[in-house]
C-alpha positions as protocol buffer text, in pm:
chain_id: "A"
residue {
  index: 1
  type: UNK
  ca { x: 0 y: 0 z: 0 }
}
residue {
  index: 2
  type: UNK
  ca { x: 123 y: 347 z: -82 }
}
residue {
  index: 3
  type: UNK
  ca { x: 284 y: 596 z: 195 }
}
residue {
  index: 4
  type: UNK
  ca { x: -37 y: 773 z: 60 }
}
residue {
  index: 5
  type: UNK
  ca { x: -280 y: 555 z: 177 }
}
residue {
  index: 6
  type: UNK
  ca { x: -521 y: 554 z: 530 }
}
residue {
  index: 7
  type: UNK
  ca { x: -743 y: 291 z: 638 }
}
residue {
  index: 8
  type: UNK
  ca { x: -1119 y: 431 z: 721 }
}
residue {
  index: 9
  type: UNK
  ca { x: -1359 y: 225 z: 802 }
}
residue {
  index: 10
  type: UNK
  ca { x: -1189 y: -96 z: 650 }
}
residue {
  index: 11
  type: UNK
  ca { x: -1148 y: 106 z: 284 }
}
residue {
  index: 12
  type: UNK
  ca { x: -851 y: 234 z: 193 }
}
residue {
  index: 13
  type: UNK
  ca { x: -852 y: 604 z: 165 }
}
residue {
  index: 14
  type: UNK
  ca { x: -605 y: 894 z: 18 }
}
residue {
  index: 15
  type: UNK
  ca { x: -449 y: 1097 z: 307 }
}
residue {
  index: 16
  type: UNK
  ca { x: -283 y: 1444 z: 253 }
}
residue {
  index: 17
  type: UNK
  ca { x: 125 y: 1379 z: 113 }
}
residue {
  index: 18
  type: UNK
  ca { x: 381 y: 1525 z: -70 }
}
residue {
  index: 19
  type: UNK
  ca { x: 355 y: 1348 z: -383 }
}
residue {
  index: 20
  type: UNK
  ca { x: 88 y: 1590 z: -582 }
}
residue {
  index: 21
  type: UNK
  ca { x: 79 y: 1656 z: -965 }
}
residue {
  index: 22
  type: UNK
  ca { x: 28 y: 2095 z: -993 }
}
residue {
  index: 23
  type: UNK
  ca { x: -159 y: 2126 z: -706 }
}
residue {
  index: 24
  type: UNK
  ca { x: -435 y: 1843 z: -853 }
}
residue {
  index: 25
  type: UNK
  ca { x: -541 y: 1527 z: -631 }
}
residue {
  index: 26
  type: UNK
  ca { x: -240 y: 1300 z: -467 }
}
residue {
  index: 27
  type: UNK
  ca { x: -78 y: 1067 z: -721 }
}
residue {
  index: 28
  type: UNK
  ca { x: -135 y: 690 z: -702 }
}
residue {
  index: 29
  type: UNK
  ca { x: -74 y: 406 z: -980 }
}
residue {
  index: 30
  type: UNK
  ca { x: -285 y: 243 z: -1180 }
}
residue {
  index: 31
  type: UNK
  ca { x: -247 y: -90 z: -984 }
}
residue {
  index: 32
  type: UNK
  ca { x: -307 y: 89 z: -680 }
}
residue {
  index: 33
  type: UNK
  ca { x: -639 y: 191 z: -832 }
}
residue {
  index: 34
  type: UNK
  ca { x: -740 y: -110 z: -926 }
}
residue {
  index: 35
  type: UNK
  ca { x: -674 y: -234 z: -529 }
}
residue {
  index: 36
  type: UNK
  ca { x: -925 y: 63 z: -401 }
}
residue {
  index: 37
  type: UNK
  ca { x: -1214 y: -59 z: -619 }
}
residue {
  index: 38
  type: UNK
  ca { x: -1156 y: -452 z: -601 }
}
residue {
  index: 39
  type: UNK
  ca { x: -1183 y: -351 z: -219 }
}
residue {
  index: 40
  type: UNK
  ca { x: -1470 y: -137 z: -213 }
}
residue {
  index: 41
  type: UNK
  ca { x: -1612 y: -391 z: -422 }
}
residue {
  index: 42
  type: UNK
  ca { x: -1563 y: -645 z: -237 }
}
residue {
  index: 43
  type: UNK
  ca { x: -1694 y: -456 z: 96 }
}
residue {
  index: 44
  type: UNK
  ca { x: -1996 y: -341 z: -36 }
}
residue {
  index: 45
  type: UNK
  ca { x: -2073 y: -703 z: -176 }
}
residue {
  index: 46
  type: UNK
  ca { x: -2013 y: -828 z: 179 }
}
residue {
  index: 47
  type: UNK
  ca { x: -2250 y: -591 z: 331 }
}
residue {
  index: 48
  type: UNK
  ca { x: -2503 y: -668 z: 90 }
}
residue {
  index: 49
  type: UNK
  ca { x: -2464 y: -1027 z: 180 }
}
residue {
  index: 50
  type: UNK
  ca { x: -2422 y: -1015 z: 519 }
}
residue {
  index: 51
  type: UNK
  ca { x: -2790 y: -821 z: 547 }
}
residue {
  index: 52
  type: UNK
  ca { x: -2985 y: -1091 z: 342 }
}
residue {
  index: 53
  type: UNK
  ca { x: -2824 y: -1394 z: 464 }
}
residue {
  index: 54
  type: UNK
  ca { x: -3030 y: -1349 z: 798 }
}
residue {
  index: 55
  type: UNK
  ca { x: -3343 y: -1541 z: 787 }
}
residue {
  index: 56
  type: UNK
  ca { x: -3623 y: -1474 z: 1030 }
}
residue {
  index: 57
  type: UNK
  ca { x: -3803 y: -1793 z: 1137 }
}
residue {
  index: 58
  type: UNK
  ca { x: -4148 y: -1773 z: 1374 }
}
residue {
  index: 59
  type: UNK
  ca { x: -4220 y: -2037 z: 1598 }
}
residue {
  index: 60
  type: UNK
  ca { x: -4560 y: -2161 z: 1780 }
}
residue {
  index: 61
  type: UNK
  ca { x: -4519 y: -2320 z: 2090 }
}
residue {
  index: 62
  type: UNK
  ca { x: -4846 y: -2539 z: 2190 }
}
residue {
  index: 63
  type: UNK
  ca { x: -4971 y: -2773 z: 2452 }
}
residue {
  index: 64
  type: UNK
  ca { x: -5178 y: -2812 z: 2744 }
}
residue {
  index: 65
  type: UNK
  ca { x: -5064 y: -2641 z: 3103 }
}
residue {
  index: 66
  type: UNK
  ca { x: -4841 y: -2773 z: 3304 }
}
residue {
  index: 67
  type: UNK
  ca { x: -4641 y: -2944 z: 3029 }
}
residue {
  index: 68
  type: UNK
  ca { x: -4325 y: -2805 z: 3075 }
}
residue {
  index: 69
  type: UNK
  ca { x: -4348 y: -2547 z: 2797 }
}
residue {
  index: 70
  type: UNK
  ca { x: -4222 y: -2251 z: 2980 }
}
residue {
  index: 71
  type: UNK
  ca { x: -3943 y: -2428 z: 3089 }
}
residue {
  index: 72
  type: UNK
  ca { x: -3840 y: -2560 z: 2818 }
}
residue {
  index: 73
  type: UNK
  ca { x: -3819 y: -2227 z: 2667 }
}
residue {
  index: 74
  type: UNK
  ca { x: -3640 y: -2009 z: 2905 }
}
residue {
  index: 75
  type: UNK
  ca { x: -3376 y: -2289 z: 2961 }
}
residue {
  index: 76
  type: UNK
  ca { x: -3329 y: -2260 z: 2577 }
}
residue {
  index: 77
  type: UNK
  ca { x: -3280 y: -1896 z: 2571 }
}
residue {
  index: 78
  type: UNK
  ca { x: -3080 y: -1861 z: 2854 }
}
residue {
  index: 79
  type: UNK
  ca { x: -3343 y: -1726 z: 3104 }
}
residue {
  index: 80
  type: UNK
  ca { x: -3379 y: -2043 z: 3326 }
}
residue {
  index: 81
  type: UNK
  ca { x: -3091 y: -2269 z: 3480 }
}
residue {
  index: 82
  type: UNK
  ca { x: -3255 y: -2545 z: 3611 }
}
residue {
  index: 83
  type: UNK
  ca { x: -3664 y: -2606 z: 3637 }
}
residue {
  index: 84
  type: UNK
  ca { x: -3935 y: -2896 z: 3530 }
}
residue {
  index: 85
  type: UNK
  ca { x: -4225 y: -2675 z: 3606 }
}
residue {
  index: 86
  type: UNK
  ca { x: -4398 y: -2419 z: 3387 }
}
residue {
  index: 87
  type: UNK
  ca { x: -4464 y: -2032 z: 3558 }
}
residue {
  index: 88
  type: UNK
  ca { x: -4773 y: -1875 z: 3466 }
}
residue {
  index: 89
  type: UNK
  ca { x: -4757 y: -1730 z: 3101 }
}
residue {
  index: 90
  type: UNK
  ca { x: -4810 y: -1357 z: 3278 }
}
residue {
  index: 91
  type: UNK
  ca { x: -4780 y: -1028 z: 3096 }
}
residue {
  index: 92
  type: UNK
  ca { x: -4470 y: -852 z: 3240 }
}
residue {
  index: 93
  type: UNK
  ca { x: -4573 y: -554 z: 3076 }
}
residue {
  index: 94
  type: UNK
  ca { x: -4941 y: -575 z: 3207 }
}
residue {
  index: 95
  type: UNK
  ca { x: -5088 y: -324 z: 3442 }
}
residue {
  index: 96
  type: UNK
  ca { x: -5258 y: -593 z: 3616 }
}
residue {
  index: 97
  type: UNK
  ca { x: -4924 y: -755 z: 3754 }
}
residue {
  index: 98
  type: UNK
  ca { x: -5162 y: -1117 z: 3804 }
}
residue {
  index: 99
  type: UNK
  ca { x: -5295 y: -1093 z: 3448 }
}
residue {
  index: 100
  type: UNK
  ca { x: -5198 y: -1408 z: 3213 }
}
residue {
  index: 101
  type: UNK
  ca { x: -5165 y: -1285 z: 2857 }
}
residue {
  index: 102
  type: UNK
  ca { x: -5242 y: -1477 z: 2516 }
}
residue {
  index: 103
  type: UNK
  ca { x: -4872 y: -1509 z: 2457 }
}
residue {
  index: 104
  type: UNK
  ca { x: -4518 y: -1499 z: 2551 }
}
residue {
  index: 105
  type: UNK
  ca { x: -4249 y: -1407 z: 2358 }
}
residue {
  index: 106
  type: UNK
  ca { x: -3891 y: -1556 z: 2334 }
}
residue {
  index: 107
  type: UNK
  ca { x: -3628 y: -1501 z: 2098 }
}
residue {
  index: 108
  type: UNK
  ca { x: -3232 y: -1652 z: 1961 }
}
residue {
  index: 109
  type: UNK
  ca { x: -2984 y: -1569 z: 1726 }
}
residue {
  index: 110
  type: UNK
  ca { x: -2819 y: -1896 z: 1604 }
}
residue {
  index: 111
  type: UNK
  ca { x: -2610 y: -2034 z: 1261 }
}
residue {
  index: 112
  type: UNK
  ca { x: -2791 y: -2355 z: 1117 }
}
residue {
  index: 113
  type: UNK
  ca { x: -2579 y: -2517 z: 918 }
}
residue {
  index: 114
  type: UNK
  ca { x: -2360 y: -2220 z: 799 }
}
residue {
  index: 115
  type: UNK
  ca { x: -2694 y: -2034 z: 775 }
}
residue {
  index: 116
  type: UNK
  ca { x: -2735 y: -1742 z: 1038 }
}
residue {
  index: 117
  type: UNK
  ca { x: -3156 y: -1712 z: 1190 }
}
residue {
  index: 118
  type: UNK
  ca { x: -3328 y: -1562 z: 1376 }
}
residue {
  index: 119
  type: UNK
  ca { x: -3581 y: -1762 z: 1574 }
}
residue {
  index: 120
  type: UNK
  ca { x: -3874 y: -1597 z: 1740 }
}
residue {
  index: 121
  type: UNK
  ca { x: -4054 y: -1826 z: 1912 }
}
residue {
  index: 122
  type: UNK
  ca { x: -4389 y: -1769 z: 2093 }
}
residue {
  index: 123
  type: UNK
  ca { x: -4557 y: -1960 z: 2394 }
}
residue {
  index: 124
  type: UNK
  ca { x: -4948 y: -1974 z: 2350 }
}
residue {
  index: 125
  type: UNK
  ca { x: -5178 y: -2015 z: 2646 }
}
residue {
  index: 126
  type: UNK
  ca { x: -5427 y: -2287 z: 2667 }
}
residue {
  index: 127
  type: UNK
  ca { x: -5758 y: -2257 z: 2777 }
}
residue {
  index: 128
  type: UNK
  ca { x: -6102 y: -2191 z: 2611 }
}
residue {
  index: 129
  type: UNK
  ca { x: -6078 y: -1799 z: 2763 }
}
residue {
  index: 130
  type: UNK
  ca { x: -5753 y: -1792 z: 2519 }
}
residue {
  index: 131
  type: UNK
  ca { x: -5917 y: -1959 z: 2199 }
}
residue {
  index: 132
  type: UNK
  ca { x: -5961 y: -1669 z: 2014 }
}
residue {
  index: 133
  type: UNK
  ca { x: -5650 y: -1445 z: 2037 }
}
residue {
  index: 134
  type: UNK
  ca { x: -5449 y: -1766 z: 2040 }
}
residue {
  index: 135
  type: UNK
  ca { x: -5512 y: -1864 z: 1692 }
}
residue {
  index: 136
  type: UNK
  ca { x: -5453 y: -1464 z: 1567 }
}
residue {
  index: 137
  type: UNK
  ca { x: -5086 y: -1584 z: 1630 }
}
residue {
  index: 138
  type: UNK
  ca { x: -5068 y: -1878 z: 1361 }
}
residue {
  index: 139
  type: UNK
  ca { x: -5080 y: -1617 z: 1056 }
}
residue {
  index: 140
  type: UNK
  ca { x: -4749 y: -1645 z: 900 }
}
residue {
  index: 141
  type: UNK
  ca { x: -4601 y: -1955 z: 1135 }
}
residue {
  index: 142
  type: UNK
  ca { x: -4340 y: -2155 z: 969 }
}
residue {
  index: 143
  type: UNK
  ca { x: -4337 y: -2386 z: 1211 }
}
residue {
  index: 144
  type: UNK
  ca { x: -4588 y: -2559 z: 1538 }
}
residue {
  index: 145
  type: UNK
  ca { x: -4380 y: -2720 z: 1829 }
}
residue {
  index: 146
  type: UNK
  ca { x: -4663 y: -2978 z: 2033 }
}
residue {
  index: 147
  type: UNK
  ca { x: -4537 y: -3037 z: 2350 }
}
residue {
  index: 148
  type: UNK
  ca { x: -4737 y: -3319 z: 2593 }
}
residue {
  index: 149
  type: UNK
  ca { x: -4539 y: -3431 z: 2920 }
}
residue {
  index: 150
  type: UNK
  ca { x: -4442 y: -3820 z: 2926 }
}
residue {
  index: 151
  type: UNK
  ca { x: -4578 y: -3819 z: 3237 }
}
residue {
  index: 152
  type: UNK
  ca { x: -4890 y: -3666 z: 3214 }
}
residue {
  index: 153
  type: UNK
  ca { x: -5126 y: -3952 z: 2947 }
}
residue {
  index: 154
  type: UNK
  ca { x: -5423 y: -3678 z: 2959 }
}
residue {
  index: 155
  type: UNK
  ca { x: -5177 y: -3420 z: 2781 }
}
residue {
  index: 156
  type: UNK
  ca { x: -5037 y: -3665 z: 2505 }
}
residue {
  index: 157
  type: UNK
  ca { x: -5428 y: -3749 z: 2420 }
}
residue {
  index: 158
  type: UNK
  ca { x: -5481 y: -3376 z: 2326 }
}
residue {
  index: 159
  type: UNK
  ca { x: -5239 y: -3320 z: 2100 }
}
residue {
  index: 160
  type: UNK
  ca { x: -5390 y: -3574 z: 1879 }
}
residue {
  index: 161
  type: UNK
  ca { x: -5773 y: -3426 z: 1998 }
}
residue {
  index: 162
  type: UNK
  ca { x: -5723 y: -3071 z: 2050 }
}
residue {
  index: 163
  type: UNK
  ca { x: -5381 y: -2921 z: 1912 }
}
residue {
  index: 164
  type: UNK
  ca { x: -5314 y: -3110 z: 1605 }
}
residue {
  index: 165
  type: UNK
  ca { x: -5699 y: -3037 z: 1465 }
}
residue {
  index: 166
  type: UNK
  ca { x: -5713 y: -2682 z: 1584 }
}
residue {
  index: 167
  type: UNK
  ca { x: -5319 y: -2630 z: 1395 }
}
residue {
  index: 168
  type: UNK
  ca { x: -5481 y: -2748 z: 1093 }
}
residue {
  index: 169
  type: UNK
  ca { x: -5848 y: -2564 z: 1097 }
}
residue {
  index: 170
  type: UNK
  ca { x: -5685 y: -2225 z: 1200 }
}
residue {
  index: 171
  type: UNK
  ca { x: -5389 y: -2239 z: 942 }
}
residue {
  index: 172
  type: UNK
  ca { x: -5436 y: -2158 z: 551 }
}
residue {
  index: 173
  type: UNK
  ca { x: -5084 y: -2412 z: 492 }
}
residue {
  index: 174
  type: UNK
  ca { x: -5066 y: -2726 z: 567 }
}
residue {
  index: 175
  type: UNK
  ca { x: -4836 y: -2653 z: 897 }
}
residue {
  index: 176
  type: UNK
  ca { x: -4481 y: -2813 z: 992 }
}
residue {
  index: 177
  type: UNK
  ca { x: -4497 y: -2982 z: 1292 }
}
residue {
  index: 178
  type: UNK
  ca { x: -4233 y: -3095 z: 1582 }
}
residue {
  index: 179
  type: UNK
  ca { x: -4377 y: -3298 z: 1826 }
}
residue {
  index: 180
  type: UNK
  ca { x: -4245 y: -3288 z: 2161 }
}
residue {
  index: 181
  type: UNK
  ca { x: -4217 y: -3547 z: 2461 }
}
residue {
  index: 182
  type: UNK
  ca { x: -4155 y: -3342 z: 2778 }
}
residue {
  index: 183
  type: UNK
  ca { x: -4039 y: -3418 z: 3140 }
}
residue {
  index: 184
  type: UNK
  ca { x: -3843 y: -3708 z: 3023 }
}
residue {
  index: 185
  type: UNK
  ca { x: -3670 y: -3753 z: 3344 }
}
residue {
  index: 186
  type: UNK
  ca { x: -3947 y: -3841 z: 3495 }
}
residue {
  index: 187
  type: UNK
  ca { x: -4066 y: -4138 z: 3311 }
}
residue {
  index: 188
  type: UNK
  ca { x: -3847 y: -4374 z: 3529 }
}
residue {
  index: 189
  type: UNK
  ca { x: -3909 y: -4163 z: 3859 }
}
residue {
  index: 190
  type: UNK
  ca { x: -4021 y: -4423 z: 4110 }
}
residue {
  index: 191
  type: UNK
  ca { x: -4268 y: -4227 z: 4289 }
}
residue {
  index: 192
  type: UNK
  ca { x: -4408 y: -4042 z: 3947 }
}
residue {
  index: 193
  type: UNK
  ca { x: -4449 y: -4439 z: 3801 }
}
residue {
  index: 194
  type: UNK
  ca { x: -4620 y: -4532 z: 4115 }
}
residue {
  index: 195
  type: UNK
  ca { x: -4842 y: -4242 z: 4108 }
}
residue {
  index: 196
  type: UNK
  ca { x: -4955 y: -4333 z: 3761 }
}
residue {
  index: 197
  type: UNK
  ca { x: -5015 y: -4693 z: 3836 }
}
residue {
  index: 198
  type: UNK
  ca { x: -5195 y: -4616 z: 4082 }
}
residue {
  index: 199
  type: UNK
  ca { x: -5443 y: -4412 z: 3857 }
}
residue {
  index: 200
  type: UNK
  ca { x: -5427 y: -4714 z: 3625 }
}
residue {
  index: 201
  type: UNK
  ca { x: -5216 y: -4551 z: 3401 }
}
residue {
  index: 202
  type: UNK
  ca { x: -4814 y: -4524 z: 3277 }
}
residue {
  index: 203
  type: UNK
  ca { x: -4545 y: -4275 z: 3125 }
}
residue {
  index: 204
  type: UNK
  ca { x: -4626 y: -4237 z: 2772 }
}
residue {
  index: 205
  type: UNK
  ca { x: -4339 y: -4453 z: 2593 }
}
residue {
  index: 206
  type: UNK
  ca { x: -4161 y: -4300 z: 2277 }
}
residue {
  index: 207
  type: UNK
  ca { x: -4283 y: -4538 z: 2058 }
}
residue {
  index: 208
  type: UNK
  ca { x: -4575 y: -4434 z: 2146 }
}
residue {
  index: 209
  type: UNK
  ca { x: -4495 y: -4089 z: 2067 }
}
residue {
  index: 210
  type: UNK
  ca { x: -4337 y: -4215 z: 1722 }
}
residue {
  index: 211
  type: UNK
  ca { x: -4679 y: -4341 z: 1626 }
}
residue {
  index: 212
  type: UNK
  ca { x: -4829 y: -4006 z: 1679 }
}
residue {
  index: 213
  type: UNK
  ca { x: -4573 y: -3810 z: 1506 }
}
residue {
  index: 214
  type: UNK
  ca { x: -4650 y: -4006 z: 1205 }
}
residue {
  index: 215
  type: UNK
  ca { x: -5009 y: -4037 z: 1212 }
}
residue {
  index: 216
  type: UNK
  ca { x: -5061 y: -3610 z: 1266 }
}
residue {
  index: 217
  type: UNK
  ca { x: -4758 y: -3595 z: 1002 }
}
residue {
  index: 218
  type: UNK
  ca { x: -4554 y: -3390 z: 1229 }
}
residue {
  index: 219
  type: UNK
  ca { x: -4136 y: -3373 z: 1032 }
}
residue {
  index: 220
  type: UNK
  ca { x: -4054 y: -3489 z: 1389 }
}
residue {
  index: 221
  type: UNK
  ca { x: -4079 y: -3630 z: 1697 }
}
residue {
  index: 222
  type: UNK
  ca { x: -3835 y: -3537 z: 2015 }
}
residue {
  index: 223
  type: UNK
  ca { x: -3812 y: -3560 z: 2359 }
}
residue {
  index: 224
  type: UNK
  ca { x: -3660 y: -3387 z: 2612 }
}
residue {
  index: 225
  type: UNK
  ca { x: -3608 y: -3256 z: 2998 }
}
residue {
  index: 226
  type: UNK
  ca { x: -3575 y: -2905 z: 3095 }
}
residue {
  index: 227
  type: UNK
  ca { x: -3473 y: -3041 z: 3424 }
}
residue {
  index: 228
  type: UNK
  ca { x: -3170 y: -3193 z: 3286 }
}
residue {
  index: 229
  type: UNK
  ca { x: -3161 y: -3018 z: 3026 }
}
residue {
  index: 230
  type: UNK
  ca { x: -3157 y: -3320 z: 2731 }
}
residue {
  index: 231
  type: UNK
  ca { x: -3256 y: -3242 z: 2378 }
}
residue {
  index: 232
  type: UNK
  ca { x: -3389 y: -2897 z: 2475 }
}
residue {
  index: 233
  type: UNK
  ca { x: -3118 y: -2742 z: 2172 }
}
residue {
  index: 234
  type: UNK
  ca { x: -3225 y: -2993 z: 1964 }
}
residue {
  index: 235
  type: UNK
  ca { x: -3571 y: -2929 z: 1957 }
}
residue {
  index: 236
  type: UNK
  ca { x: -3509 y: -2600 z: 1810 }
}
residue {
  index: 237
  type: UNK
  ca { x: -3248 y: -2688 z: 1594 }
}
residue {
  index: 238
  type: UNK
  ca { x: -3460 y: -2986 z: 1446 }
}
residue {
  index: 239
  type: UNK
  ca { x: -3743 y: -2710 z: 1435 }
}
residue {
  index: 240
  type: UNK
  ca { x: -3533 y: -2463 z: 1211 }
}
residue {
  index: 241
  type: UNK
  ca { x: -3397 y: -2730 z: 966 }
}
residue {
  index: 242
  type: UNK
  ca { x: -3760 y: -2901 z: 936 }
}
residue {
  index: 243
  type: UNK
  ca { x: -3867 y: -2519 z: 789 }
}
residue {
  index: 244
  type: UNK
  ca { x: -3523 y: -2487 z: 567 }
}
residue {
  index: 245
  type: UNK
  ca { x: -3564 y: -2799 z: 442 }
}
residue {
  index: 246
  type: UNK
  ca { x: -3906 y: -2971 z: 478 }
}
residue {
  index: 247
  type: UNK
  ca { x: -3975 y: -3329 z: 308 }
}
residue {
  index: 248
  type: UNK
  ca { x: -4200 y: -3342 z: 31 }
}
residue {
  index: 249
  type: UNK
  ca { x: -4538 y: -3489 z: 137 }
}
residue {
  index: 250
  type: UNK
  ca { x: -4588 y: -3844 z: -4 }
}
residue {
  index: 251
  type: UNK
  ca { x: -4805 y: -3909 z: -273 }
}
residue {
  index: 252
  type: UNK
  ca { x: -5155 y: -4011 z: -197 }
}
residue {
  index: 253
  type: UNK
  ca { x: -5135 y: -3776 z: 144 }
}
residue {
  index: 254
  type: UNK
  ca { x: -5527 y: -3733 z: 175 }
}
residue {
  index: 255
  type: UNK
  ca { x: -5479 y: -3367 z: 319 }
}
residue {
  index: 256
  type: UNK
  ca { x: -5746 y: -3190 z: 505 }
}
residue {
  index: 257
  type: UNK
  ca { x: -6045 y: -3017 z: 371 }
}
residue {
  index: 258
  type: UNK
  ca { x: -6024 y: -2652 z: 271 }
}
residue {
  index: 259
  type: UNK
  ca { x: -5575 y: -2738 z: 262 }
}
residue {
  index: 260
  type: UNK
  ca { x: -5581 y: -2942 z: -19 }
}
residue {
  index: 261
  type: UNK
  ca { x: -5497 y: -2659 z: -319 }
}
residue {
  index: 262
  type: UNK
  ca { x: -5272 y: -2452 z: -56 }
}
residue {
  index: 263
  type: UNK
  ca { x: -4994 y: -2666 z: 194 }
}
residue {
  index: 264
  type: UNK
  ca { x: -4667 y: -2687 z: 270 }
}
residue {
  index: 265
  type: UNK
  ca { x: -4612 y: -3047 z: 432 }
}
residue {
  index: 266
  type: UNK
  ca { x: -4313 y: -3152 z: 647 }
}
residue {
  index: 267
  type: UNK
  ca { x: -4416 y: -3486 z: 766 }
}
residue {
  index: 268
  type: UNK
  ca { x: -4153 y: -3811 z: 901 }
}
């Protein structure tokens, strides 16, 4: 680089010198020229890249209460070290401090295979009270996360009765889908497996949550523990790469009424 030469900004720029031609701009060569606009080429190619190589995604977080969704959340972004049990999806922002609100917002920057994204992912509230402004949230989702507790039978029948049905009604795609085993840590918990047989009932197995992932089409099924923290990345990574790259639906897929000219399937 010449004498000549400054650095602004990461472009080379000409500084005041001695070397001027009658009194006219400083004096550089040709090849030195062709340096300053290969490099403010290349910079303003970079910025250009850089700004629309970020890719927003928007993520719906369903299930019944007391599933673990919360949790599973907050330990994801950071905001919760170590907790199986779901706080009240409140409104920090509310003027009624006891107030539960429609929704609950989380949000991470993360690379996907090379790819940078930005994941905003929002936690529903269940409840008939909630029906309505709930499903004003699944315009523009590219992807559902159903999460049911392993412990909890009641919660893994409504994802096949309640969540799955009302995804599909309330969306104008056919949605992608990650379904989500919860509380995994407790499936082998003596007192939580005596509790259940007790009630005539037992942890929900994950062949049993295979089954269901295929029948509702979901891209996958997961399961983790916010307790111990086990496959809680995962479920968002798996989430983000089931919208960059969704399987095509099978052929013969009888899709749902009203879906069938408009869908965009990620099933197992």
């Amino acid at each position: 680089m010449s004498p000549n030469m400054a650095v602004s900004d990461g472009v080379p720029k000409m500084s005041g010198g001695s070397g001027k031609s009658n009194g006219s701009s400083p004096m550089i060569t040709l090849y030195e020229q062709l340096q300053l606009q290969q490099i403010q080429a290349n910079s303003s190619m970079s910025s250009s890249s850089h700004a629309q190589a970020i890719q927003t995604i928007k993520c719906v977080v369903e299930g019944d209460r007391k599933v673990g969704r919360t949790s599973l959340l907050k330990v994801y972004t950071g905001e919760l070290d170590d907790s199986r049990f779901d706080e009240p999806c409140s409104s920090e922002n509310s003027q009624n401090s006891g107030k539960t609100s429609a929704l609950r917002n989380f949000s991470a920057e993360l690379r996907m295979d090379g790819r940078p994204i930005y994941l905003i992912m929002h936690e529903t509230e269940a409840g008939s009270d909630f029906d309505h402004l709930r499903r004003l949230h699944y315009a523009e989702t590219d992807c559902f996360v159903l999460c049911f507790s392993v412990v909890k039978p009641e919660t893994f029948d409504s994802i096949r009765n309640f969540w799955y049905l009302e995804v599909i009604e309330h969306c104008q795609k056919w949605p992608t889908i990650i379904l989500v085993g919860t509380m995994v840590d407790l499936r082998e918990d003596p007192d939580t497996v005596a509790d259940l047989q007790e009630r005539g009932k037992q942890p929900i197995t994950c062949e049993q949550g295979m089954r269901l992932a295929k029948d509702i089409k979901a891209a996958r099924y997961l399961e983790c523990s916010a307790k111990t923290k086990v496959g809680i990345s995962t479920v968002f990574h798996e989430a983000v790469r089931a919208v960059l790259a969704p399987p095509e639906i099978p052929s013969g897929t009888k899709l749902p009424k009203g879906l069938q000219d408009d869908w965009n399937c990620s099933i197992m």
